[in-house]
C-alpha positions as CSV (number, residue, x, y, z in Angstrom):
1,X,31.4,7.6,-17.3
2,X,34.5,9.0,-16.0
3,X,32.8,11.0,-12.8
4,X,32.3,9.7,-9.2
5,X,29.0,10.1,-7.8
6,X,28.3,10.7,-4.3
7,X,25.6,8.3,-4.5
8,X,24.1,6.3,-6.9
9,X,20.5,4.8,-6.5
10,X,18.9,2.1,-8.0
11,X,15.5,2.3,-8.7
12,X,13.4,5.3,-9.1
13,X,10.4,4.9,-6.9
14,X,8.9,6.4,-3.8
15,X,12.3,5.2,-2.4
16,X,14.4,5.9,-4.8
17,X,13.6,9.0,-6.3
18,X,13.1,10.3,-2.7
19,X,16.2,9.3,-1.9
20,X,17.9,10.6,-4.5
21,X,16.4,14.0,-4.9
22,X,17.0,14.7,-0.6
23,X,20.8,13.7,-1.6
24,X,20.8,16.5,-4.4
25,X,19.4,19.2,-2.2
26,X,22.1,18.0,0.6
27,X,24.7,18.7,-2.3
28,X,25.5,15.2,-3.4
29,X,26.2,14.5,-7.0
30,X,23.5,11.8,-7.5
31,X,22.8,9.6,-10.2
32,X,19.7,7.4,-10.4
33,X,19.2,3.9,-12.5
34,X,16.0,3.2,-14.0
35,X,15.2,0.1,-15.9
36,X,11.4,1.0,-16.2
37,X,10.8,4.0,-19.6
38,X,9.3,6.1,-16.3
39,X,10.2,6.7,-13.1
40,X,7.7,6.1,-10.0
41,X,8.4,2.2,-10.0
42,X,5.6,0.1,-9.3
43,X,3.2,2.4,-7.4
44,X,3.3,5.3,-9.7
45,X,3.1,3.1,-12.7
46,X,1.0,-0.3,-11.8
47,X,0.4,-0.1,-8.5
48,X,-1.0,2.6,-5.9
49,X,-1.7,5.8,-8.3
50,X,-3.4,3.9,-11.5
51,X,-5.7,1.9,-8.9
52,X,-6.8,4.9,-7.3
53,X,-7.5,6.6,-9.7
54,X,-10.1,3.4,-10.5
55,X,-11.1,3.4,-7.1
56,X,-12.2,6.9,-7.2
57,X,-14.1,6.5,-10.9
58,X,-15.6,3.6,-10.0
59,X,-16.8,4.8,-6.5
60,X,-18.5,7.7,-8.5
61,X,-20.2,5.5,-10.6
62,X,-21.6,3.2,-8.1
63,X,-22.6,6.4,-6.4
64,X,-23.7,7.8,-9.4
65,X,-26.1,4.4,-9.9
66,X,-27.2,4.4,-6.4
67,X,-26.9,7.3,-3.8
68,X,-28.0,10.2,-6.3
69,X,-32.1,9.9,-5.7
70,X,-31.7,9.6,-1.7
71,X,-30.7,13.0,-2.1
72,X,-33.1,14.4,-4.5
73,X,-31.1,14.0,-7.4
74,X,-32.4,12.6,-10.1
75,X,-30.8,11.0,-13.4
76,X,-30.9,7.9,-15.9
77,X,-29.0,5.0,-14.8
78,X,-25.2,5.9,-15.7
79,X,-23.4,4.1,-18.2
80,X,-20.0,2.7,-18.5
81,X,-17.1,4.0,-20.4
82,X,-14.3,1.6,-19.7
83,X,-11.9,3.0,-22.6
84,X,-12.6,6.4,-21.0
85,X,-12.2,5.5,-17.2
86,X,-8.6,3.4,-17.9
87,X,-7.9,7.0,-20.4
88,X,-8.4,8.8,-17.1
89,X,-6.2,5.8,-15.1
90,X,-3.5,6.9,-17.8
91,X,-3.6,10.3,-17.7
92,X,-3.3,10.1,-13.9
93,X,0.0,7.7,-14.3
94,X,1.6,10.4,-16.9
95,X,1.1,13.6,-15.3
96,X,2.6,11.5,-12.6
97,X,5.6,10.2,-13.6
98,X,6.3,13.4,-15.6
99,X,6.4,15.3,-12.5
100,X,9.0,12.6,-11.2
101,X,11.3,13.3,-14.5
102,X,11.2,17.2,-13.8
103,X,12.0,17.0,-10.1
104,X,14.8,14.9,-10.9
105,X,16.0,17.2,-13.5
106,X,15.4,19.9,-11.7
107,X,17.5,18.7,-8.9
108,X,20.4,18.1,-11.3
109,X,20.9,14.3,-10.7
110,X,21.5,11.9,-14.0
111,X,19.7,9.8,-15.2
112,X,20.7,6.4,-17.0
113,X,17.8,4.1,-18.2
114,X,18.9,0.8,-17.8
115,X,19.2,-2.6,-15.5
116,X,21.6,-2.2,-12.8
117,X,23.4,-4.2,-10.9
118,X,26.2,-4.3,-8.4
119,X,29.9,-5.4,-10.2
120,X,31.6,-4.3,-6.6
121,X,31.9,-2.2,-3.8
122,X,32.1,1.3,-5.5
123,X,30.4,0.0,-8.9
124,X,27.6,-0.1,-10.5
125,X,26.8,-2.0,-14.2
126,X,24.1,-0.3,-16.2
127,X,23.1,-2.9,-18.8
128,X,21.7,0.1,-21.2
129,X,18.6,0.0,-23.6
130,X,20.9,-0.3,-26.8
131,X,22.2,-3.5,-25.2
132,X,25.5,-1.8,-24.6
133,X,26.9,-1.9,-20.9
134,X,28.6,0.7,-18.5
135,X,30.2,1.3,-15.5
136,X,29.0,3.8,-13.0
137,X,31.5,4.5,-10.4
138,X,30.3,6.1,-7.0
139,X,30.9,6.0,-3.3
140,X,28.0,5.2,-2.1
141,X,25.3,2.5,-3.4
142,X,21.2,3.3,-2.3
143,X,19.3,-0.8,-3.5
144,X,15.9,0.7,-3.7
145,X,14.7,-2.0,-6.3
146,X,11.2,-2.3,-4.6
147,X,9.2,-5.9,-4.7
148,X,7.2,-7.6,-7.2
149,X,4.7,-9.8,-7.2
150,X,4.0,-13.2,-5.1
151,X,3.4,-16.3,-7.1
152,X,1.2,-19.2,-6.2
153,X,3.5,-22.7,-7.2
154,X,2.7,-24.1,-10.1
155,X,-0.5,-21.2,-11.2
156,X,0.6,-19.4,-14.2
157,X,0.2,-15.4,-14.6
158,X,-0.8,-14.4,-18.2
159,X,-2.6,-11.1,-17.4
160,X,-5.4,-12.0,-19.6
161,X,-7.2,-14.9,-17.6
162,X,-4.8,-15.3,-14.6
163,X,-4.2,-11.9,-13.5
164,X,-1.5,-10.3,-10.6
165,X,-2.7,-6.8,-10.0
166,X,-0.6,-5.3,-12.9
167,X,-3.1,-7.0,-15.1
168,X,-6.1,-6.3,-13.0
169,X,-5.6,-2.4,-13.7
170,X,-5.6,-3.4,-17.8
171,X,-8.8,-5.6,-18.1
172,X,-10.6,-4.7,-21.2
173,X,-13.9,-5.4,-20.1
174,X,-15.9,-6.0,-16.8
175,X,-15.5,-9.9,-15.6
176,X,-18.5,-11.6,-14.9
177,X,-17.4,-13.6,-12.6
178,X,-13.7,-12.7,-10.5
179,X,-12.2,-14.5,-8.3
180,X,-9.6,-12.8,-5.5
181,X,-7.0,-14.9,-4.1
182,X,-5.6,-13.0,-1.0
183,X,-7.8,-10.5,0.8
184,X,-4.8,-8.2,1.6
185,X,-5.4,-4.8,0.7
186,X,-4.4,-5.1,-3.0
187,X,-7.5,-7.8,-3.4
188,X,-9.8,-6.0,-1.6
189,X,-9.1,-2.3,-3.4
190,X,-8.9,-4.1,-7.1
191,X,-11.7,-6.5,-6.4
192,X,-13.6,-3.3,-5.1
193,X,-13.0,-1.8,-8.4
194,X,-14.3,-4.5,-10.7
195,X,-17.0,-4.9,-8.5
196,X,-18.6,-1.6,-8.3
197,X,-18.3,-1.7,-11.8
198,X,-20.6,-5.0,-12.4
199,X,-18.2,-7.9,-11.4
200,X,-19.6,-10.8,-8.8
201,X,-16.2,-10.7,-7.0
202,X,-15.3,-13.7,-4.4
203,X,-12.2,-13.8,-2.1
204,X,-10.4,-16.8,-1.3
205,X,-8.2,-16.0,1.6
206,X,-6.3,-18.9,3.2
207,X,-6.5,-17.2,6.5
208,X,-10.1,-17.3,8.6
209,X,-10.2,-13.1,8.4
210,X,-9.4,-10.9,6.4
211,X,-6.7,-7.9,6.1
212,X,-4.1,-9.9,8.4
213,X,-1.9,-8.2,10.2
214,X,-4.6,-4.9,11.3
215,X,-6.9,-5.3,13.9
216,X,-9.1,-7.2,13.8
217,X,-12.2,-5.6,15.7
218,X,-12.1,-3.0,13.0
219,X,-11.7,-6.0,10.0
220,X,-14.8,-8.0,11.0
221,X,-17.0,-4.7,10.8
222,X,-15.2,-4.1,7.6
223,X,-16.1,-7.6,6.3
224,X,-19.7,-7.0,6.8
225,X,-19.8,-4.0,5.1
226,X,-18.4,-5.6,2.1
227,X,-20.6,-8.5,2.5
228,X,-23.1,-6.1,2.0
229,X,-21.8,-4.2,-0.8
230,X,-22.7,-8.2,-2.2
231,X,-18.5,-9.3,-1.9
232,X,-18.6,-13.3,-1.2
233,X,-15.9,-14.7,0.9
234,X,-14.5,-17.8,1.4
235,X,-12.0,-17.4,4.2
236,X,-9.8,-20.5,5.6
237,X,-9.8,-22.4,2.2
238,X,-6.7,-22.4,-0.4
239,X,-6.3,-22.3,-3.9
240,X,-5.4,-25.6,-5.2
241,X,-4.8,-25.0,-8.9
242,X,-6.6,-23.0,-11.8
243,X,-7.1,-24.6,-15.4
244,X,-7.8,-21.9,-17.9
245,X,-10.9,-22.7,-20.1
246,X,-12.6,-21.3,-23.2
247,X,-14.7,-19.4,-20.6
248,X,-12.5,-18.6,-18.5
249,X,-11.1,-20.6,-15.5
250,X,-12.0,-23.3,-13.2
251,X,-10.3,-22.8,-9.9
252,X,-9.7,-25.5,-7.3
253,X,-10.4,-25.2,-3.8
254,X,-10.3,-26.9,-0.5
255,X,-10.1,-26.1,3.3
256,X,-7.2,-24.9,4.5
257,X,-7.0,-27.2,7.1
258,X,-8.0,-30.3,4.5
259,X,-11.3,-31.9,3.3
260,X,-13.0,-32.0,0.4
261,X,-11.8,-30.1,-3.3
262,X,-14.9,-28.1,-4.7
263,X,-14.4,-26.1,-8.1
264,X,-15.2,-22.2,-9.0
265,X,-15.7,-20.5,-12.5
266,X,-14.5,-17.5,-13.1
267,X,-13.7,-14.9,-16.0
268,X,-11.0,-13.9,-14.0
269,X,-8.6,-15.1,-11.4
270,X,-6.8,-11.7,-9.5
271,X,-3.6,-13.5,-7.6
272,X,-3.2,-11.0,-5.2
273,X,-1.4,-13.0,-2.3
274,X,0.9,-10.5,-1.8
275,X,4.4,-9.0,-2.8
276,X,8.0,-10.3,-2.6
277,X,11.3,-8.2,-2.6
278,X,13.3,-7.5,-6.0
279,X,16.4,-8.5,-5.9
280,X,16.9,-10.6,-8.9
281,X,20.1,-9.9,-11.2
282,X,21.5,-7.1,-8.7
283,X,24.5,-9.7,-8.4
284,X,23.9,-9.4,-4.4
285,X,26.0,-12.8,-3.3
286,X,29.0,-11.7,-5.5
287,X,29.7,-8.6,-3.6
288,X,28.3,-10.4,-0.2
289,X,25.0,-8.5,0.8
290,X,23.2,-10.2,2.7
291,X,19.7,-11.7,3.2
292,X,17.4,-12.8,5.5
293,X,15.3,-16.2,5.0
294,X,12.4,-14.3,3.4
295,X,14.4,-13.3,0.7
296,X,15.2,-9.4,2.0
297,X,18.5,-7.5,2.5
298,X,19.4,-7.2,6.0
299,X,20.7,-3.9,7.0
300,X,21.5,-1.7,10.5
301,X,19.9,0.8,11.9
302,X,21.8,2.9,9.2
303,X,19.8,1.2,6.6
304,X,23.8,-0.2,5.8
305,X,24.2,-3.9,4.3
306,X,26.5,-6.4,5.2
307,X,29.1,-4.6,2.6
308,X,29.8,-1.4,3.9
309,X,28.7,1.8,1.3
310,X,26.0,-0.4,0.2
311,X,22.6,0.7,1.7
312,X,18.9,-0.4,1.0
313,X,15.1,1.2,1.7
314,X,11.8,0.3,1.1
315,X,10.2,-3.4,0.3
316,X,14.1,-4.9,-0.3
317,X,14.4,-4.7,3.5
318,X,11.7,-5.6,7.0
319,X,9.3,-4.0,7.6
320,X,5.9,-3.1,5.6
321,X,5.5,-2.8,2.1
322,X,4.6,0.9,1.6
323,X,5.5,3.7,-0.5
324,X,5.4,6.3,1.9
325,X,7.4,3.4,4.5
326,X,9.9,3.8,1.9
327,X,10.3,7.7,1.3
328,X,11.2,8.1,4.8
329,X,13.8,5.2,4.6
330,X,15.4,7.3,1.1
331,X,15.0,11.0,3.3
332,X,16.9,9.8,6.3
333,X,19.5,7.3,4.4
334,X,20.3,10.4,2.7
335,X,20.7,12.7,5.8
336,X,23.0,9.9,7.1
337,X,25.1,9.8,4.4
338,X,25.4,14.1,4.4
339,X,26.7,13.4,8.6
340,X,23.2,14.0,9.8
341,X,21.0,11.7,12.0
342,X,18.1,10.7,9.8
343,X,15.6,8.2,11.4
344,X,12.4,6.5,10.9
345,X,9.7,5.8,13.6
346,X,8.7,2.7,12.4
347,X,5.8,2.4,15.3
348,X,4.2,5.6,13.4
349,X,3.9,4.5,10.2
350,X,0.0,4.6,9.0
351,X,-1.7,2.3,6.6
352,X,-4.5,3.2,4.6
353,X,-7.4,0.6,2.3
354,X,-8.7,2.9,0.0
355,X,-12.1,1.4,-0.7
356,X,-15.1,2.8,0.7
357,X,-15.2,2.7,3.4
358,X,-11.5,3.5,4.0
359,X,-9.6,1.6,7.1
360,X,-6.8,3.8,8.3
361,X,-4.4,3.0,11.1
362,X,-1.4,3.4,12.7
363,X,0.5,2.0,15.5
364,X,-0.3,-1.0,17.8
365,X,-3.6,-3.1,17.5
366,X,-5.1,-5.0,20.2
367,X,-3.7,-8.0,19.3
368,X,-0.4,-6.6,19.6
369,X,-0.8,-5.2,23.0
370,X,-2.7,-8.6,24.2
371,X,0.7,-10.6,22.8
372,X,2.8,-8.2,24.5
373,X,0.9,-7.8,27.9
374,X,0.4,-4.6,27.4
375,X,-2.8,-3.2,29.9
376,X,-4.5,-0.5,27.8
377,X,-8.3,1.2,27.3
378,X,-10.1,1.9,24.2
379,X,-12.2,4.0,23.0
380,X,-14.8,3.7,20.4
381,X,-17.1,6.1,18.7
382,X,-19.4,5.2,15.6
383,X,-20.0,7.5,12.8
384,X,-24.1,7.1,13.3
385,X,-23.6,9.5,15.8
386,X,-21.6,11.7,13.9
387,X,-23.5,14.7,12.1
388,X,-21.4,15.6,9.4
389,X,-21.3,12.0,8.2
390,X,-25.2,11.7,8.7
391,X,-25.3,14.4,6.4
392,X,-23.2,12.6,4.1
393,X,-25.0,9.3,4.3
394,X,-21.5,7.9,5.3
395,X,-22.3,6.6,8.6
396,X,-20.6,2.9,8.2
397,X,-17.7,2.3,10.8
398,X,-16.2,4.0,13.9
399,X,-13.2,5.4,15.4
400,X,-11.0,3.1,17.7
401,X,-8.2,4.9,20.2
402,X,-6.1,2.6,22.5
403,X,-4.3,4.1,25.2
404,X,-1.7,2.8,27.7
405,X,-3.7,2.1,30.6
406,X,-0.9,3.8,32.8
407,X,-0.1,6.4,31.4
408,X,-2.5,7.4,28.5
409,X,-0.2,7.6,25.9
410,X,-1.9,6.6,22.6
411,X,-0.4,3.2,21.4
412,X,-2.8,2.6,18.0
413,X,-6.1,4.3,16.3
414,X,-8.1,2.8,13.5
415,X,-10.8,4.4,11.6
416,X,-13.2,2.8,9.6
417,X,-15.5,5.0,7.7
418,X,-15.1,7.5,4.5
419,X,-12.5,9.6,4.4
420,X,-10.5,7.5,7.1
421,X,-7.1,7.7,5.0
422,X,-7.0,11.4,5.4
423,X,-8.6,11.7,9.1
424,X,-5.8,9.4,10.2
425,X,-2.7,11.9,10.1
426,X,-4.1,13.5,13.3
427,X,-3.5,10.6,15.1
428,X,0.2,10.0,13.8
429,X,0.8,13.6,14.7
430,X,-0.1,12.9,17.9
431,X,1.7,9.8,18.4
432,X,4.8,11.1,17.0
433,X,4.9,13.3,19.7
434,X,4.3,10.8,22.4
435,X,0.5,12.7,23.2
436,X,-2.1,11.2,25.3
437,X,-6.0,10.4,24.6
438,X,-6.5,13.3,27.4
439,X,-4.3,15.6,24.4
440,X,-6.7,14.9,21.6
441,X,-10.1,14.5,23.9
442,X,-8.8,18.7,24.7
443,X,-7.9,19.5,21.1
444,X,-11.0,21.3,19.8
445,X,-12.1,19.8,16.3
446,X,-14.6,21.9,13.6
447,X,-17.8,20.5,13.7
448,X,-20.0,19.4,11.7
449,X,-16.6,17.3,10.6
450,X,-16.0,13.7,10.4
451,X,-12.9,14.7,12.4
452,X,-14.9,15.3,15.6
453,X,-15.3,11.3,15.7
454,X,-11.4,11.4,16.6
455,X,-11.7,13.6,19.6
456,X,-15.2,11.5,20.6
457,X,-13.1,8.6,20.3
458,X,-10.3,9.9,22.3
459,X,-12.5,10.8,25.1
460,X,-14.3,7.3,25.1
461,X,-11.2,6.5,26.4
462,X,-11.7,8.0,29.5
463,X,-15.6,6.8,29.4
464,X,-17.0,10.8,29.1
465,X,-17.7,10.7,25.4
466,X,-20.5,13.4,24.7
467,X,-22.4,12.1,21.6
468,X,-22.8,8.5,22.4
């Protein structure tokens, strides 16, 4: 290939293809390396779009089995289609990753389907699906090879019995028994999933909570509610090894502190302990990018590596794993590139579990503010006082707001209750723009909504919440 690109990106997910398509409309000549058949990387493909579009099947057919004759509506218990539901999982990823193809055509930027890596500043090696190899030249490199998924030592994945999320989306039939290991939000969503649809789902989380890293007010409500949904949890205990069986598997557990080793069947073992970047074969040390000890590029504030035109994004670099983390990262690496001043606020970035109930949330928990000395006030407003959600029969969970005690600005809102992952955005709006709890307590909200919890929240605050 005898033309210079502008830029050339590797990887076509959220990142990438973001990336990559903001760089075309800036008037780049882009080119983009895919080693996947489809574009959308991981979350399009085996990650965030095929497991909700489970979560939302499956959360109609539990709803269909239990929450129809409450409301007068009466029909025969519902039975399950499993070839149909994964169909409809399917049909979700192509129309998906279609639509990724015709943006990228429509922006003009090539395509070459392939493994790439990085032969030196300036170059990029496509080893190509004929098992020929080519030489991309460019001026400026995008890494947006995304992460993959964390092992446990010595536990082997075969997506049949032992199971990383990829697999979990292809089961072939309901588990019996599943065990979770990690109650992240990828254990919780998938093990909510199987569940609804007749699994008798445990977590093993090595940790004494669940959902680490959100706060953790909102997480212990969470965990009853999924307690009662009939989830078993054994928190603070590891996974000591897992021997496949005719049946199944026997995993090994203990305390995570020590003591005694008990043993659980399962059908299934989901290893969902998290995600690690994907950096293999990208030839990083030749060309001297560097890393950081948990195995992710380091960059500037410029999203630039230690070898100058070389830039990364998304789950390659800090900062949380998240597809829509990583389209702002592509969008504003490509604004920097065109000589404009592209930036991500990384203290407004939202987070969403999409079971039901949701937990949203963005910005600062109270554990954050506690470690940092922070004085702030909260305020909290429950969704049994909420009408629309009455209405509904959604009344699980609450609102959270917590304000700088000084000044009022809002530092971090959670929401725990249906819908949360939508209601959220409000609050990031806000935030974005520096507003106060006194700003949203004054912004008049629709009622009957399950918004109106937001502004009840907002003036809890302030201790003048009307409904509670």
């Amino acid at each position: 290939m005898a033309e210079v690109y502008d830029l050339v990106v590797i990887g076509t997910g959220p990142g990438g293809y973001v990336c990559a398509i903001r760089a075309a409309q800036l008037g780049m000549k882009v080119c983009v390396v895919e080693k996947r058949k489809t574009h959308g990387g991981t979350c399009l493909n085996v990650g965030c779009i095929p497991s909700k579009a489970l979560l939302h099947a499956s959360e109609l057919f539990e709803e269909a089995g239990h929450e129809f004759a409450p409301l007068g509506i009466r029909i025969p218990a519902p039975e399950l289609d499993l070839p149909t539901m994964m169909k409809h999982k399917q049909d979700v990823i192509d129309g998906n990753v279609g639509g990724i193809q015709f943006l990228l055509k429509k922006n003009k930027i090539d395509v070459v389907h392939g493994t790439g890596s990085i032969l030196s500043k300036g170059n990029v090696g496509v080893a190509l699906e004929d098992g020929t190899n080519s030489v991309i030249e460019t001026r400026n490199i995008v890494i947006a090879t995304g992460s993959d998924v964390a092992r446990l030592p010595g536990i082997e994945i075969d997506e049949q019995v032992v199971v990383s999320s990829t697999g979990a989306l292809e089961l072939a039939s309901v588990p019996k028994k599943m065990i979770v290991v990690g109650a992240g939000v990828i254990g919780l969503e998938l093990g909510s999933v199987w569940r609804r649809l007749g699994a008798e789902v445990t977590v093993v989380e090595y940790l004494d909570r669940i959902l680490p890293g959100m706060d953790l007010d909102t997480c212990k409500t969470f965990q009853r509610i999924l307690a009662k949904q009939g989830f078993a949890f054994k928190l603070g205990t590891k996974v000591t090894g897992v021997e496949k069986t005719e049946a199944g598997a026997v995993v090994s557990l203990e305390p995570a502190a020590g003591g005694e080793t008990e043993t659980v069947e399962a059908d299934v073992v989901l290893i969902a302990i998290g995600r690690v970047p994907y950096t293999e074969g990208l030839g990083l040390e030749a060309v001297g990018v560097a890393r950081d000890e948990r195995g992710r590029i380091e960059v500037n504030d410029h999203f630039q590596t230690s070898v100058q035109g070389i830039y990364a994004i998304g789950d390659v670099i800090r900062g949380a794993m998240l597809a829509h983390k990583a389209e702002d990262e592509g969008v504003a690496v490509a604004e920097i590139l065109a000589g404009q001043h592209g930036h991500v606020n990384y203290d407004v970035i939202p987070g969403v579990v999409y079971t039901m109930p949701e937990i949203a949330s963005v910005g600062k928990t109270e554990e954050d503010l506690k470690a940092a000395g922070v004085v702030y006030s909260v305020g909290k407003f429950p969704f049994t006082a909420n009408g629309r959600a009455k209405a509904m029969r959604h009344t699980e969970g609450f609102v959270k707001v917590i304000a700088d005690k000084a000044t009022d600005r809002v530092l971090g809102v959670h929401i725990l209750g249906a819908g949360a992952g939508e209601m959220i955005h409000e609050a990031a709006v806000l935030m974005e723009f520096g507003g106060s709890s006194e700003d949203l307590a004054r912004t008049c909200h629709a009622h009957p909504t399950m918004s109106e919890a937001v502004k009840e929240a907002a003036m809890a605050v302030d201790k003048r919440a009307i409904h509670m």
